[in-house]
N, C-alpha and C positions, 0 to 999 in steps of 0.2 A: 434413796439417795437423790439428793436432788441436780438435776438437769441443767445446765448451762446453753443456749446458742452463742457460738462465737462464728463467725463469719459464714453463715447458714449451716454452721454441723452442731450436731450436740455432743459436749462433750460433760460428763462427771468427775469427780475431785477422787483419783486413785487412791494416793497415796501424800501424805503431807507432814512435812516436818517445820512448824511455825503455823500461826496465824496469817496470812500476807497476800490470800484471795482476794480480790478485789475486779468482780465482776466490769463495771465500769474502764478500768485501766483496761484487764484483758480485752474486750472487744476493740480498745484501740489499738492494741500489739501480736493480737491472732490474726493473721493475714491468709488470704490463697495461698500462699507460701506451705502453711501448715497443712494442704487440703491433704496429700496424699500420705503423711503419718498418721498412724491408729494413736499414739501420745506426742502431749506435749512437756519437758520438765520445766516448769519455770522455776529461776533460782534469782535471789535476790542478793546483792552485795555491794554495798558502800552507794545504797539507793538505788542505785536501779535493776531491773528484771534483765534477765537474760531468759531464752527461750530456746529451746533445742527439742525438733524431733525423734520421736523415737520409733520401730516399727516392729510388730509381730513376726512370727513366722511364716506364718500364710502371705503377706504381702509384699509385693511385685519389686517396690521399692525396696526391700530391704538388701542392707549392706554391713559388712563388719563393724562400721562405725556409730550405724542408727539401729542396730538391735538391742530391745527393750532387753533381753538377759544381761548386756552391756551395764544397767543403768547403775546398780551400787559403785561399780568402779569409777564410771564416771562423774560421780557426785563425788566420790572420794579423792580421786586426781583433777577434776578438772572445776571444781567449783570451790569459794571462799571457805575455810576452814570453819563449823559449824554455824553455815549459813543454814537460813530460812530456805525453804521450798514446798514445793507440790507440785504431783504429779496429774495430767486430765489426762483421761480415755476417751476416747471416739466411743459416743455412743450407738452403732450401728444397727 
């Protein structure tokens, strides 16, 4: 699978529903911001990305709202009705 750097982490393509990777864009919308989630979802809808952490169970940061077991639901209630997506993981 191949390896992505986005703001010094590397991250690979989980999970994807749609085409709409686009290496160049991400490195402009992966920020520090993202350092301390293990995923990122990015979901696309009426042109632009939207981006939301997500986190394992092992990590520090984790909360009801950004744990990756969360993530169906949250595609299903909170993102554009059969929008484009994918998922990256922290490559650690």
């Amino acid at each position: 699978m191949k390896e992505y750097i986005l703001n010094g982490n590397k991250y690979k393509i989980e999970k994807s529903n749609g085409d709409i990777f686009d290496y160049e864009i991400m490195k402009e919308l992966v920020t520090d911001y993202f350092d301390i989630y293990d995923y990122i979802l990015v979901d696309e809808a009426y042109n632009k990305f939207r981006l939301k952490g997500f986190c394992d169970k092992n990590n520090s940061n984790l909360r009801p709202n950004n744990n990756i077991k969360i993530l169906d639901d949250y595609i299903k209630n909170y993102c554009a009705y059969k929008c484009k997506w994918f998922l990256l993981k922290k490559v650690k």
